[in-house]
N, C-alpha and C positions, 0 to 999 in steps of 0.2 A: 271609694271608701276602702281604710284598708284595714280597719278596726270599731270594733263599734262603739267604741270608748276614745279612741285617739282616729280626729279628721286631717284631713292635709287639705292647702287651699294653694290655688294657685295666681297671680296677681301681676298686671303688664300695668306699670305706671310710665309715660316721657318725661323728661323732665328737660327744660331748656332752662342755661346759666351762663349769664354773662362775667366775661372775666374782663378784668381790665388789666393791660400792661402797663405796667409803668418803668421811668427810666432807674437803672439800679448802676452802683459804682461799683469798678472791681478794680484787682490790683494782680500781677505778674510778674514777679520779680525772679530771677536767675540768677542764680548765686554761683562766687566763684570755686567750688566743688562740682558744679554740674546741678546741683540739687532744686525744685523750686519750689519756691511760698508763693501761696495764692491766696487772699484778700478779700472780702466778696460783704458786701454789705448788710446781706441775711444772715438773721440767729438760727443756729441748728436747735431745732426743738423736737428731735427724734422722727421727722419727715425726712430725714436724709438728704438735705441739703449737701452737705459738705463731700458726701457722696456721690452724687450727679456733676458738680464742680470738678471733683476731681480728677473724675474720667473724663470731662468737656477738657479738662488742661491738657492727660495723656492726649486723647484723639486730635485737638488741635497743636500743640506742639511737634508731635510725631510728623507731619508736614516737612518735617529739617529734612528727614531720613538720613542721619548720619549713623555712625558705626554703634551698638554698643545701647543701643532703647531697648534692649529685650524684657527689663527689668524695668522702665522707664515710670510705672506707675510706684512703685514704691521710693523711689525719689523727687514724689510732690509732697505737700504737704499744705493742708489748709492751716492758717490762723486765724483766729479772734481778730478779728479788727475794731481799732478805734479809733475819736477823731484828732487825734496825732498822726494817723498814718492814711485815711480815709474818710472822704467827707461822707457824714450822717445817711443813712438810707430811706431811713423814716420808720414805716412798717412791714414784719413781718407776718402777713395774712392775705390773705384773697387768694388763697391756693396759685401763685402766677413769681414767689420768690427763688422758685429752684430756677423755673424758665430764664428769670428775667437777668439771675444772678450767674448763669453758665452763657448767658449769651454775652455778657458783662467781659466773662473770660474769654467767651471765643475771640471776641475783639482786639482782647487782649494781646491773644496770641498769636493773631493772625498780624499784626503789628509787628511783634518780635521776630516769628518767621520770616517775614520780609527783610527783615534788616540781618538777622542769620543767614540767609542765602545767599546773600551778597560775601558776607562774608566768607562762607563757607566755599564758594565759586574761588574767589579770589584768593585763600589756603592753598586751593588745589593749584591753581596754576603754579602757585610757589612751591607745591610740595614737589614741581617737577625737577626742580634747581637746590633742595634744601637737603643735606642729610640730615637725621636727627638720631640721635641713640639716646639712653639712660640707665644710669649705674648706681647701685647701690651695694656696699662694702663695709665690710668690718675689718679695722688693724690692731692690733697689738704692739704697745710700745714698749720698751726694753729701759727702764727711765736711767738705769744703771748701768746701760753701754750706749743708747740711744740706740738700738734696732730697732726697725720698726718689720713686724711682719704681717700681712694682711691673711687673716682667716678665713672670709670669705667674700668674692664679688659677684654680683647677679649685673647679668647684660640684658640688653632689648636693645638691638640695633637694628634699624630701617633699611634695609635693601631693596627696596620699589618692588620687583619682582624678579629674584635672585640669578644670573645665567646659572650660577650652579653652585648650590648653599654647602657643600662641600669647600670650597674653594675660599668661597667670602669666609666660611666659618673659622677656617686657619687662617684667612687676611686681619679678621677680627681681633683672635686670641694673641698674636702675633702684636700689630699693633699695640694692644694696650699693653703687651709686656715691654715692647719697646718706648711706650710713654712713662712706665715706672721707672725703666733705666732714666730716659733725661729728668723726670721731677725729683727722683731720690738715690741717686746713684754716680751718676755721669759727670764728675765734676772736673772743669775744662781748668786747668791748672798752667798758670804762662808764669819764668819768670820777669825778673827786672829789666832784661832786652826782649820780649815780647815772645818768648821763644815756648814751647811747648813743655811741659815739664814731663810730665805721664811717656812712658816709651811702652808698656804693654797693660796686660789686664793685673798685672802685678799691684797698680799704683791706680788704673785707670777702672776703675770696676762698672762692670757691664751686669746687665741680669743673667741670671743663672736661674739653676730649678729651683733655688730657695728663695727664688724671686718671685713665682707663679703663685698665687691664691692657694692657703690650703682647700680652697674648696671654690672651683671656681666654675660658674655656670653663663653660658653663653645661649641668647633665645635670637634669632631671627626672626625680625616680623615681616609678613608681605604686607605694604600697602597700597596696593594694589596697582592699576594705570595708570601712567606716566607717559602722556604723548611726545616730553620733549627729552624724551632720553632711549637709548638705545633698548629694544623691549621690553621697556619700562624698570630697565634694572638700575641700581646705584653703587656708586664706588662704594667698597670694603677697603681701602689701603690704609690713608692718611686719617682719616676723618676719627677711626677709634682711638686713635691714641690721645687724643685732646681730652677723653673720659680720663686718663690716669691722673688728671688733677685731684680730682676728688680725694686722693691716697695721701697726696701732698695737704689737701685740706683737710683731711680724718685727722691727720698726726698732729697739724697746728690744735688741732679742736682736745687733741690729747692731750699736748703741752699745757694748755693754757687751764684746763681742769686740774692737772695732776696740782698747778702753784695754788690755785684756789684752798686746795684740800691739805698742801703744806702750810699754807695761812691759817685753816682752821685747827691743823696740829698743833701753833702755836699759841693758839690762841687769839688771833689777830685778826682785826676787820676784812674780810674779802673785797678785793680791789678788782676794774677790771681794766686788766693791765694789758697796754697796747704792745704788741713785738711783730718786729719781722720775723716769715722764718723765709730763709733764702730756697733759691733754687739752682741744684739741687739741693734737698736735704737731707744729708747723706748722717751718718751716724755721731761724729763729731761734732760737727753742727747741730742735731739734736742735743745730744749729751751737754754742748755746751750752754745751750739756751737753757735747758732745764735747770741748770746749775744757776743760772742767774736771777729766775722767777723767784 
């Protein structure tokens, strides 16, 4: 007694309750962002369904273990499902729809895992033999001399595991200046007997420091072991320069906007007009294309 107006009772009831399971449909889809939708045949009625699914997706997916899941629960996402996309579930009740609808997805995902490992194994072996880099750039065209000058390029080039990223780093920078010389500079000139025209950098123009990115940034990535290469590292020579296309494609992508927008000066229906631009494509060459669009 702990009042003699207000009692307190104390009370021990068992209760036994049978649940029944039953078969529920789910869905797993991986989209091509990394991102995924999950599907599940129960209505969220504020039991937090879609809540328990979501984390059965993180925890079962995370199985891959590949680079970059830190974050991995915020790119699931449940949907509504209907029967366009999912057959019928039936009912949402007998308290056994979160169970029945996360095991729906574990299945799910233990399915996709399997078929991502395989893949994933067979990546690596290839990543032992593959370089990869990726560039992205901004140019500046000159529509009224045809220069073209790049204002800024961001690198990410794959070195497996660097002998020594000093080295690669200038192999890098090096390279893609030397692929700006051949896509937009370097123009191999023969005449009518086959002969060479160009005698020095007078006629034959080479890059220079106003060839360089005003703003030019170079990342090295480690990815890590590489058992079929020398401790695990990758060439930096040849392989960067093959990025300085992009420079040659920025500038087509200039061209072909600037005639767009002299169409709409006129007044004129926007076309979309097919052109070569050659290689190299060096200032005349622009200059002249533009004059034609």
């Amino acid at each position: 007694m702990c009042n003699k107006w207000r009692q307190r009772g104390i009370s021990r009831v068992p209760i036994v309750h049978e649940v029944l399971l039953r078969s529920n449909p789910g869905k797993v889809s991986i989209l091509g962002d990394g991102s995924v939708a999950v599907e599940v045949g129960g209505i969220e009625l504020g039991q937090g369904l879609w809540t328990k699914v979501k984390q059965m997706t993180a925890f079962s997916l995370s199985a891959i273990k590949c680079d970059g899941m830190g974050d991995f629960l915020d790119k699931i996402r449940i949907i509504q499902a209907n029967t366009l996309s999912l057959i019928q579930e039936g009912l949402t009740a007998g308290s056994t729809t979160s169970e029945c609808s996360c095991e729906a997805v574990r299945i799910c995902c233990n399915i996709l895992v399997e078929r991502l490992t395989r893949i994933k194994e067979n990546l690596q072996e290839q990543m032992g033999s593959v370089e990869w880099g990726i560039l992205i750039l901004e140019v500046e065209v000159n529509l009224l001399t045809g220069q073209t000058t790049i204002l800024q390029s961001d690198i990410i080039y794959d070195c497996g595991q660097s002998l020594n990223p000093a080295v690669d780093l200038g192999q890098i920078e090096g390279a893609f200046v030397q692929g700006i010389g051949f896509f937009m500079l370097e123009e191999y000139l023969s005449n009518s007997d086959g002969l060479v025209i160009p005698e020095g950098t007078w006629t034959y123009k080479i890059p220079t420091i106003e060839t360089i990115p005003r703003q030019f940034n170079v990342e090295i990535m480690n990815s890590g072991h590489h058992k079929k290469r020398l401790l695990s590292s990758k060439a930096s020579g040849e392989p960067p320069l093959l990025l300085a296309v992009l420079v040659h494609c920025a500038t087509r992508a200039v061209i072909k906007e600037a005639g767009k927008q002299l169409l709409r000066w006129k007044g004129l229906n926007e076309s979309d007009s097919t052109f070569q631009l050659e290689v190299p494509a060096t200032m005349s060459i622009v200059k002249k294309l533009q004059c034609l669009l």
